[in-house]
N, C-alpha and C positions, 0 to 999 in steps of 0.2 A: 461712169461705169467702165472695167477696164475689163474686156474677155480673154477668154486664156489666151497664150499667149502660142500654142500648138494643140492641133486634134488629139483627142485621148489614144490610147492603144499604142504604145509605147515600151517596147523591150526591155530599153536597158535602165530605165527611168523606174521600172516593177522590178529589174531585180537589186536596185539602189534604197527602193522603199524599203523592200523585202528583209535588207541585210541591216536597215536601221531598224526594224522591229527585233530582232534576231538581236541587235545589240543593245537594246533597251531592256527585254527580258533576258539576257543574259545578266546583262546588272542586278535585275532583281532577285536571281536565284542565287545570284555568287554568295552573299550572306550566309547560306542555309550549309553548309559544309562548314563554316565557322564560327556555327552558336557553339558546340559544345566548346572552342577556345573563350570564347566570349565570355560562357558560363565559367569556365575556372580561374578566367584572371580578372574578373572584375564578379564572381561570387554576389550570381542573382536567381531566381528561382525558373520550374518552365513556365511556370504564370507567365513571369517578366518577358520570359522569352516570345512568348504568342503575344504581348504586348507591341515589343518591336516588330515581328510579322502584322500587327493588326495598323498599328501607325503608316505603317506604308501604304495600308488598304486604304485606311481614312481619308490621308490626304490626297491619296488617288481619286478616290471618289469626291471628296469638294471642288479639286480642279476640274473633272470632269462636268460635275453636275454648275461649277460655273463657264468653264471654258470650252465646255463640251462641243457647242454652234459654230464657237467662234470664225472656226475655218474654214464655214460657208458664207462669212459675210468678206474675210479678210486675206480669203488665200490662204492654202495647204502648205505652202512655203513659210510661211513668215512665222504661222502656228509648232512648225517641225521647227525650224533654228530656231526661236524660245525655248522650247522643251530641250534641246542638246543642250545648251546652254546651262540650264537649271540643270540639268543632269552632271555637267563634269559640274559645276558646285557641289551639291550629291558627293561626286568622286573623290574632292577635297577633304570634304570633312569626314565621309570612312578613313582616309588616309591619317591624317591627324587624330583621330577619335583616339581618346586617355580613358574614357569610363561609358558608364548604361546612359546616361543624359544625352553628348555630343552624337553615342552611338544611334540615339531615337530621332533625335534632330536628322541626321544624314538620314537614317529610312524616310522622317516625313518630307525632307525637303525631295528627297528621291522618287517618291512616290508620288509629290506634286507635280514633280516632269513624264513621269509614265501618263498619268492622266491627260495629261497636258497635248502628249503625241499622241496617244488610242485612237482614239478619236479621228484624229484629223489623217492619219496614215490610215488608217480601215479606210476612211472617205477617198481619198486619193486614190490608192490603189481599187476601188470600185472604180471611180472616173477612167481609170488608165483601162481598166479591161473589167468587161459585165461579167466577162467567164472568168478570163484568169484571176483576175482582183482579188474574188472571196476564197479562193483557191489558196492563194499566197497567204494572203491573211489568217488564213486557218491553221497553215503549214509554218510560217516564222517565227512565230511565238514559241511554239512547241521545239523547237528546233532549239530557239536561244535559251530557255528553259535547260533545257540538258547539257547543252554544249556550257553554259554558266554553270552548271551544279557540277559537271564532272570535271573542269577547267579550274575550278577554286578546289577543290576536292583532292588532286590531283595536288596542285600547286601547296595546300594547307600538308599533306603528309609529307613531299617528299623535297619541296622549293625554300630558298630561304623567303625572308619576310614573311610569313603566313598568311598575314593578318592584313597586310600593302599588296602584296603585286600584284593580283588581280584587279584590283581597282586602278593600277597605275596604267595597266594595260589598255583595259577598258577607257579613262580617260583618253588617252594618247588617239584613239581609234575615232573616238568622237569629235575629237579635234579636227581629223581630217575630216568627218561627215560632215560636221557645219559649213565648214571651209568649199565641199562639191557640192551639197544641196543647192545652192542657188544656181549649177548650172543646167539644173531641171524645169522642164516646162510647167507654169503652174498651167492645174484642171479645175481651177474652180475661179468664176468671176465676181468680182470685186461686188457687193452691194451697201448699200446702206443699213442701219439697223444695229451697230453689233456691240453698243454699248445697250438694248435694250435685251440681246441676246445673253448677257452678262448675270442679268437676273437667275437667281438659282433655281430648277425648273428641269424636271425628267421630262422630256418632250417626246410624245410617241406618236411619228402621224396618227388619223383616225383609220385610214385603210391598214395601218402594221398593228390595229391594237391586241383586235382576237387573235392573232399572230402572235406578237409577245407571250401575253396569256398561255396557250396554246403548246409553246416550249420549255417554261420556266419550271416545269419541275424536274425535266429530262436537266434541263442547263444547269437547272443549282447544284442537281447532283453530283454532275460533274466537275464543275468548281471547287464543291466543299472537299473532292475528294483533292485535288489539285495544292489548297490551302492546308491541308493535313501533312503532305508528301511536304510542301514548302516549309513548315513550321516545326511539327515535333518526331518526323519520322528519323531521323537520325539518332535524336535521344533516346526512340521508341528501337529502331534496331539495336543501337548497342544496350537495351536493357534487356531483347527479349532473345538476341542470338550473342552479346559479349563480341560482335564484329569491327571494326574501328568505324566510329561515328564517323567522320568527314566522309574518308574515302565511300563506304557502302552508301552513305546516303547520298551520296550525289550519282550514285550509280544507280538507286532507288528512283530518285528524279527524275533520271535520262531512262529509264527503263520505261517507265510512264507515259515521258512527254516525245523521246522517241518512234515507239509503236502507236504515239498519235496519231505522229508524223506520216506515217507507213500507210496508217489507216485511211488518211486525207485523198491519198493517192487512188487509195482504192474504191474508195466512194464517189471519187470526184463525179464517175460515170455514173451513178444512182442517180434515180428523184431526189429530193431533199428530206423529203417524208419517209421513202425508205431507210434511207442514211441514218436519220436521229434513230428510226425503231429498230434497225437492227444495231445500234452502239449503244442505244439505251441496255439493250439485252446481255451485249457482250460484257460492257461495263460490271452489270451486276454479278455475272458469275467471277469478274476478275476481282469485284471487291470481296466477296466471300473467298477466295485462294488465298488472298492478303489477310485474310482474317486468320486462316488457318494456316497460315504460317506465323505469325504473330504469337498466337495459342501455341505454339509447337514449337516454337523455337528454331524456325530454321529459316534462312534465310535465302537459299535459292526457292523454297517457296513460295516466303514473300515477294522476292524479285518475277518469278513466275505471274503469279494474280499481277505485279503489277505489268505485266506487259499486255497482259489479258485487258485488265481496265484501261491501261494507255489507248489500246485501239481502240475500244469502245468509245472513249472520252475525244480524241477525234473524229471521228464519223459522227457523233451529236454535234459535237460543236461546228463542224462544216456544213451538217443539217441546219443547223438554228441560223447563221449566218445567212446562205443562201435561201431559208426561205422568208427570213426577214429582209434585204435590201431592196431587192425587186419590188417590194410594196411603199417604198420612201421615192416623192420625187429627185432628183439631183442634187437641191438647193436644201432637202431637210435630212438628206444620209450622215454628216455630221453630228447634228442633233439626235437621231436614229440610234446611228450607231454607241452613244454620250449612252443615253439609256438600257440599251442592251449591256454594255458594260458596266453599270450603278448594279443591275441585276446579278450580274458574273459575280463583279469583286464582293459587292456584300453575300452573297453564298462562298465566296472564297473566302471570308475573313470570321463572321459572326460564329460559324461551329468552332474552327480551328480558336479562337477565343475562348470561348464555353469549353471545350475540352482542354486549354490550360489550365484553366479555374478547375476543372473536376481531378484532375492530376495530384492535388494535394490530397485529396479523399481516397480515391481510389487509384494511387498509381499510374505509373506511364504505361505501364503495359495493358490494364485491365481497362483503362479509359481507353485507350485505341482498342481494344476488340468492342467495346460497347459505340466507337465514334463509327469502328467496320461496319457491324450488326447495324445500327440505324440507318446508315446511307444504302445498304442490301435493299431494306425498305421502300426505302425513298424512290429507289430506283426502282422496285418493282411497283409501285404506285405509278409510276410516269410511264412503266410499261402497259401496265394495265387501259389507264387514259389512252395512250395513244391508240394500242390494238381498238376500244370501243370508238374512237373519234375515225379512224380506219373505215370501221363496221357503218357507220352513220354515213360516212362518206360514198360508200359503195351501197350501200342502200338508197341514198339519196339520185344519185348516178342511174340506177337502175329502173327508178320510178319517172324519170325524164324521156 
């Protein structure tokens, strides 16, 4: 048994994790400014396209759902350099990609290193700080999300290579993370077990379970709305305002995943229960703006809704985090976390799918107001539950 090798609560160690998540979703967004090239030089439908968004969900979610544990049995280090690893491979093959095939290979292989890290970096940065941890964790995702979409977006209108140098970037950067990662303390000790951990397996302690429950329809809806913004909303602006698909949708992106970011900030000091119920709310009125800017053709008002729903969709998601960890021992947040995220990506991936497929029927523009219109729902469903679970709670309080 070998224990870490320094106490948790660690500065510069959270903002080393912090900036590897930030460049892992950053990778994952750079694509999303460069389907509409994708689409004209290798002439494939938006089916195909919510296809290569969904392949990076898939294999995200099998590494997770197998390697989800792992880096509670083997160390948070060894789990993170694997995953940078698979990732500049990832880097490789967008770089070389000639057609839709190599180009689906690079999301799946890419998507089995995001899984890969999820996981074990949420876990880490909880080790390193109980407060600051899910904090970060909430906030660098969102961060590399926009900084990736408006960076390739950016780089696709006005840079040469279009199609290369964000990934050459991105490479070169991971190079060095591998290479400093191991001058960090690992927070998690060595156990036995972890080829049994291997078995494929959504693991939810029994104390997190009403907990999970209890968030997932606040959390999918956030997601689904996140997987829409990543897959057809570029195709969907420049069909419903004629604005340059790269550049506006990556500014779509960052609009979103920025006033997350903002929103993290500002919740941090809430309950956690607060946080979800008031981002559930906010959320919903930003997806209806999006809607009606969609309908209306304009584009600063769909930029508007999405800053609206960005903030919402952080404050839930800082919610959901924060009142999920606290209820995982140290030794199952790993596995905890592996779970929570099987939930996220499959609400990130399975709509934004279903509304490729309905794209042929009814259009890019009328399947995004009908993908708006339902998540509106959805979200006011989650609102609804939480306000009654609320009401129950403070009932039950009162009778004690």
């Amino acid at each position: 048994m070998h224990a870490p090798s320094s106490p948790p609560t660690n500065a510069p160690a959270r903002w080393f994790l912090a900036f590897v998540i930030i460049i892992f979703t950053a990778a994952s967004s750079v694509p999303t400014p460069m389907y509409q090239l994708y689409q004209q030089n290798w002439h494939f439908s938006p089916t195909m396209l919510t296809l290569v968004f969904a392949i990076y969900v898939l294999t995200l979610l099998i590494s997770l759902l197998v390697f989800g544990s792992s880096s509670d049995f083997v160390g948070r280090k060894p789990v993170i350099f694997a995953a940078l690893i698979i990732e500049i491979a990832a880097m490789t093959l967008f770089i070389t990609a000639e057609n839709l095939t190599m180009l689906l290979i690079a999301r799946a292989v890419q998507g089995f290193a995001t899984g890969l890290a999820t996981a074990a970096l949420g876990a880490a940065l909880f080790d390193n700080d109980h407060h600051k941890g899910p904090i970060t964790n909430s906030i660098a995702p969102l961060l590399g999300l926009a900084s990736g979409a408006v960076i390739a977006g950016v780089l696709v209108e006005y840079a040469p290579m279009p199609l290369h140098l964000s990934y050459i970037g991105l490479m070169l950067m991971m190079i060095v993370l591998a290479l400093f990662l191991w001058g960090l303390p690992e927070t998690a000790a060595r156990r036995p077990g972890v080829l049994r951990s291997l078995t494929p397996r959504v693991f939810v302690p029994p104390a997190a379970r009403s907990t999970m429950l209890e968030i997932a329809p606040a959390n999918g809806s956030a997601w689904a709305l996140g997987g829409f913004y990543l897959s057809l909303a570029p195709s969907v602006i420049a069909s419903a305002t004629n604005a340059p698909p790269s550049l506006s949708g990556g500014i779509a992106v960052a609009c979103l995943m920025l006033s997350g970011a903002v929103s993290v900030l500002f919740a941090q000091k809430r309950q956690p229960a607060d946080a979800l119920l008031a981002g559930t709310f906010i959320q919903t009125l930003g997806i209806a703006v999006s809607v009606s800017g969609i309908g209306l053709g304009m584009l600063w008002l769909f930029l508007a809704g999405s800053l609206l729903a960005g903030f919402g969709f952080g404050a839930s998601f800082l919610g959901s985090v924060r009142t999920l960890l606290p209820r995982a021992q140290p030794h199952e947040r790993g596995g905890l976390m592996a779970a929570f995220y099987v939930m996220s990506y499959l609400s990130f991936c399975i709509p934004a799918l279903l509304a490729g497929r309905m794209v042929s029927v009814f259009g890019l523009v009328r399947t995004a107001e009908g993908y708006g219109i339902v998540l509106v729902f959805v979200t006011l469903l989650a609102l609804i539950l939480q306000i009654r679970r609320r009401q129950r709670h403070l009932a039950t309080a009162g009778n004690i």
